[in-house]
C-alpha positions in Angstrom: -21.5 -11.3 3.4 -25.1 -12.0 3.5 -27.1 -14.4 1.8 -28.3 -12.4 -0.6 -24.7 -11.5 -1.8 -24.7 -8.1 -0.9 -22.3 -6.7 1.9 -22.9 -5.5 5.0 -21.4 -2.0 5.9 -19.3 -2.3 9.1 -20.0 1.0 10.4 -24.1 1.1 10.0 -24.7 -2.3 8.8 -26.3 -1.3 5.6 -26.3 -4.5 3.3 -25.4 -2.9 -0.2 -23.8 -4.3 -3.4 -22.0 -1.1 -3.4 -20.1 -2.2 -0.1 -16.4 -2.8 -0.7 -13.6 -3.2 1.5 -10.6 -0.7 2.6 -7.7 -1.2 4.6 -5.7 1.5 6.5 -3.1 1.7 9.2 -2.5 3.6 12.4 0.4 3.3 14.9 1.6 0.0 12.9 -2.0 -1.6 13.3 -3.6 -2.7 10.4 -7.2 -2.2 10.2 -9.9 -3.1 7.3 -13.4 -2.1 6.8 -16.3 -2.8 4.4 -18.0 0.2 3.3 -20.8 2.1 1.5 -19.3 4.4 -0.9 -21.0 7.4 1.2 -19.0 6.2 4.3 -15.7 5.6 2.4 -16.3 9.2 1.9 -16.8 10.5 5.1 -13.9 8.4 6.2 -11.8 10.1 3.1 -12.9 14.0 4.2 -12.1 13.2 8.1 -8.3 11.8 7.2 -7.8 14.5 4.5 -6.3 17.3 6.5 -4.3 14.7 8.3 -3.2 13.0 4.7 -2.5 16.5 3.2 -0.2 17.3 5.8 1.6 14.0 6.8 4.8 12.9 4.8 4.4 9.7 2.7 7.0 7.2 3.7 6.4 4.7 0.7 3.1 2.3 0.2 1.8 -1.0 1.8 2.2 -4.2 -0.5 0.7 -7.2 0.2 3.4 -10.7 -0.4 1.9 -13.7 -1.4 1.6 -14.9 2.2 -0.6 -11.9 2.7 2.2 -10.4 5.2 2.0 -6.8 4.7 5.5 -4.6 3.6 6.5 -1.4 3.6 7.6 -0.1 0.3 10.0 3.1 0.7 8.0 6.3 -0.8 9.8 8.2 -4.0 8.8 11.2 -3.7 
């Protein structure tokens, strides 16, 4: 965070108020990253097709120790 207040985007460093943060996962990594909502969209549209056809196995939760756990999916 800047100080201004506004946040930087990690992936161009555009400092916005619009910035907000996203977390994801890959291979059991954790990652997070501020961004614009015009990169959160990009980001959305390349992970689509792979989203669309991947099967949900349930949804992250954070504890109050800010370990991460994996919730079995329901559907």
């Amino acid at each position: 965070m800047s100080e201004q207040g506004a946040y930087s985007d990690d992936l161009t460093g555009t400092e916005s108020d619009e910035v907000s943060t996203h977390r994801f996962s890959l291979d059991g990594i954790a990652y997070e990253i501020d961004l614009t909502p015009e990169n959160y969209d990009k980001l959305e549209a390349a992970l689509r097709p792979f989203i669309e056809n991947g099967r949900k196995v349930g949804r992250v939760r954070r504890r109050a120790h800010e370990e991460l756990e994996v919730e079995p999916s329901s559907e």
